[in-house]
N, C-alpha and C positions, 0 to 999 in steps of 0.2 A: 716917066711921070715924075714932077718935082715932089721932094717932100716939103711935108708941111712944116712949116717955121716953129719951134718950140714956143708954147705960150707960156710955160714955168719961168718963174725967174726965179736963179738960183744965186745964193750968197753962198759960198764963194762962187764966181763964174767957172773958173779954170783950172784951182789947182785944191787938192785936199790935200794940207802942211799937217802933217804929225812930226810933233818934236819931241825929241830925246830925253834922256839914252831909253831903249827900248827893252829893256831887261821886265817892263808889266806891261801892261793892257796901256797903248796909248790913246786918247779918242779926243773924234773932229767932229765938228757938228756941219751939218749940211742943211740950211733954211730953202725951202719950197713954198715959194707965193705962186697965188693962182687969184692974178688981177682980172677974171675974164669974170662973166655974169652967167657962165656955167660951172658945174662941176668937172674935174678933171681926176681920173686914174693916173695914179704911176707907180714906175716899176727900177728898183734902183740894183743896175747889176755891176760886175766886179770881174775882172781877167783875173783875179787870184782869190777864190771864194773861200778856202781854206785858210787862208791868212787873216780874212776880215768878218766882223760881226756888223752886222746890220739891222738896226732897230729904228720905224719897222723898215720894210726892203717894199713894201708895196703898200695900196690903200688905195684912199678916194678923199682928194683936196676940196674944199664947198668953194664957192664961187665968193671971191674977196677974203679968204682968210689963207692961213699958212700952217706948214707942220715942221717940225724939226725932228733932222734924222740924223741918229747917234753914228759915225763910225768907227768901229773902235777897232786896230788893228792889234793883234795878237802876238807875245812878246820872241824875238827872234834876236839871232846873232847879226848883229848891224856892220858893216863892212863900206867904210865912207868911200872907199875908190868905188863900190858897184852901184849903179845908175839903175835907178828905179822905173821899174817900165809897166808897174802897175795902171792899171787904169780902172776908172768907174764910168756908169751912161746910166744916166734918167731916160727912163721909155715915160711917154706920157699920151694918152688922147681924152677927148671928152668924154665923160661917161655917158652914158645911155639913161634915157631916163627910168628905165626898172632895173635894176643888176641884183640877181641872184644868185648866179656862181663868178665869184671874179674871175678865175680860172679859165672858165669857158670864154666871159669876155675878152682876153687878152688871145685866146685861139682865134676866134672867131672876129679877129678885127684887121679891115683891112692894110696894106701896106701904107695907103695913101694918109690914112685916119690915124699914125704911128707917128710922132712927133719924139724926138731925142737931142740931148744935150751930152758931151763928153769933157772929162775931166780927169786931169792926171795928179797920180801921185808923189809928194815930195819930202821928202827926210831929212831935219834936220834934227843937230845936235846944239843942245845949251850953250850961251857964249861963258864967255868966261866971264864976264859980269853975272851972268846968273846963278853960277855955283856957288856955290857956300866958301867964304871964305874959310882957310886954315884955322883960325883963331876962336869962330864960330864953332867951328865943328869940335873943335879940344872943349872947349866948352863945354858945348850939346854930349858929349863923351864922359866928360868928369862932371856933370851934374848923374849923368846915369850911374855912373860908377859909384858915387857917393849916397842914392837914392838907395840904389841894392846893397852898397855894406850897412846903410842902417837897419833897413828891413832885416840881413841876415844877424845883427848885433842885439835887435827890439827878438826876433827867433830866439837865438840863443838864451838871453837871459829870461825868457818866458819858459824856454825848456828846462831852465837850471833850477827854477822858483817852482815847478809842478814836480821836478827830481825830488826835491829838498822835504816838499810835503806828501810827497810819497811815502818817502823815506820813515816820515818822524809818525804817521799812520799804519806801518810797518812794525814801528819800534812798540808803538802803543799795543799794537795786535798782539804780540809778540809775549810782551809782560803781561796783559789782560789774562792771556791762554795760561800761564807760568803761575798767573795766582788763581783761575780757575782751577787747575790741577793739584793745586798746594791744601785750596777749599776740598776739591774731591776727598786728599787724602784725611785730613784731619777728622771730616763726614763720614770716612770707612773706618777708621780709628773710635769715634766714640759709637757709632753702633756696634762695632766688634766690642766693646768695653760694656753694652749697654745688653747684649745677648749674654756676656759672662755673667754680669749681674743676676740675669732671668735664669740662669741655667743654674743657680746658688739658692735657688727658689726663694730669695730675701722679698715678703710681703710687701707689695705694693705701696701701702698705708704707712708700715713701718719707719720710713724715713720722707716724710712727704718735703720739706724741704729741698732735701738730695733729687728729689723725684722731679720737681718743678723744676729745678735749677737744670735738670739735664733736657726736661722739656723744651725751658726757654732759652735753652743753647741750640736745641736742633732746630726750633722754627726760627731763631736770629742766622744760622747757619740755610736752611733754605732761602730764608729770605735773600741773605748774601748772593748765595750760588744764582739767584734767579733775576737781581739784579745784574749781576754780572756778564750772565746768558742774554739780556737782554740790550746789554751794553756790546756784547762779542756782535752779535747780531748789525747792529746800526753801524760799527766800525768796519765790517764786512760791507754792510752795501756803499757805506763811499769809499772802501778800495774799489769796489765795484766801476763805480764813476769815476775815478781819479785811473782806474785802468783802461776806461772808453776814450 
């Protein structure tokens, strides 16, 4: 029984051309018209289905429209003496007019109802026109090269400038605590001075002048210390920040 004459028209006819070099994903496209006033299935297969991705690999074409199918072969060691013996085949018949499981339609169809087209694949490599000239490429080279020494230069000197203020919020911290400590002592000194007085049992009222002047040295002395406290604090939290 003859087969049926393919009603797909395929762009390319005959050959699926992926070019070079093959080190990523190469891909071809393959166009499927369906000039007819049916819809038609088809089914696109491969003699090396591990090598190739196929997007889709099957469906249903409507009557006077077309689809485009990705092939994209998969990156391998290319070897120009070895002769490619890959091949691809569009299955294609009309669709039926209710289709529910495509699967089952393509079992259950007969040989006669099976229309296919074949096409080989072909490997080339870039001419030497299309590679990148030497002079292009030093270029394309010392522009990057010169991209990344500024980025690493603009780094640096932004690390040097958060060092620097670190440092001098360090230095501040450092003396803040040194004259906090200096206030503690002077603060233990006159209440140790102010308990001798008391322990001399020298009347209250007796010297009220002496009395106020030590008053208004301990609450200028709190006051200080609390300023201070308050000040150690806020330099604490932006080392805090300057350490995030």
């Amino acid at each position: 029984m003859a087969k049926s004459e393919q009603v797909l028209v395929l762009e390319p006819q005959h050959e699926l051309k992926f070019k070079g070099p093959f080190t990523d994903v190469v891909t071809t496209n393959l166009k499927l018209s369906n000039p007819t006033e049916k819809n038609v299935c088809f089914k696109v297969k491969t003699t090396a289905p591990r090598r190739y991705c196929v997007r889709p690999n099957s469906g249903v074409i409507e009557a006077g429209s077309f689809i485009n199918v990705s092939v994209m072969l998969q990156p391998f060691d290319y070897d120009p003496n070895e002769k490619s013996k890959h091949k691809f085949m569009v299955q294609s018949m009309f669709a039926p007019s209710d289709i529910t499981d495509m699967e089952a339609v393509w079992k259950e169809a007969k040989p006669d109802e099976l229309m296919d087209s074949k096409l080989r694949c072909l490997f080339e490599l870039p001419s030497d026109n299309e590679k990148p000239h030497e002079g292009e490429t030093n270029k394309v080279l010392s522009s990057s090269v010169t991209k990344t020494e500024s980025t690493s230069m603009f780094k640096s000197t932004s690390s040097s400038l958060d060092d620097s203020e670190y440092k001098k919020v360090l230095d501040d911290n450092k003396r803040l605590q040194t004259e906090i400590q200096r206030l503690r002592e002077d603060y233990k000194q006159l209440k140790q001075e102010e308990d001798g007085l008391r322990m001399r049992k020298f009347p209250a009222s007796s010297n009220p002048v002496s009395s106020s002047t030590s008053l208004v040295k301990e609450e200028g002395l709190n006051v200080r210390l609390l300023a201070l406290l308050v000040l150690i604090f806020i330099v604490g939290v932006i080392i805090g920040k300057v350490a995030l």
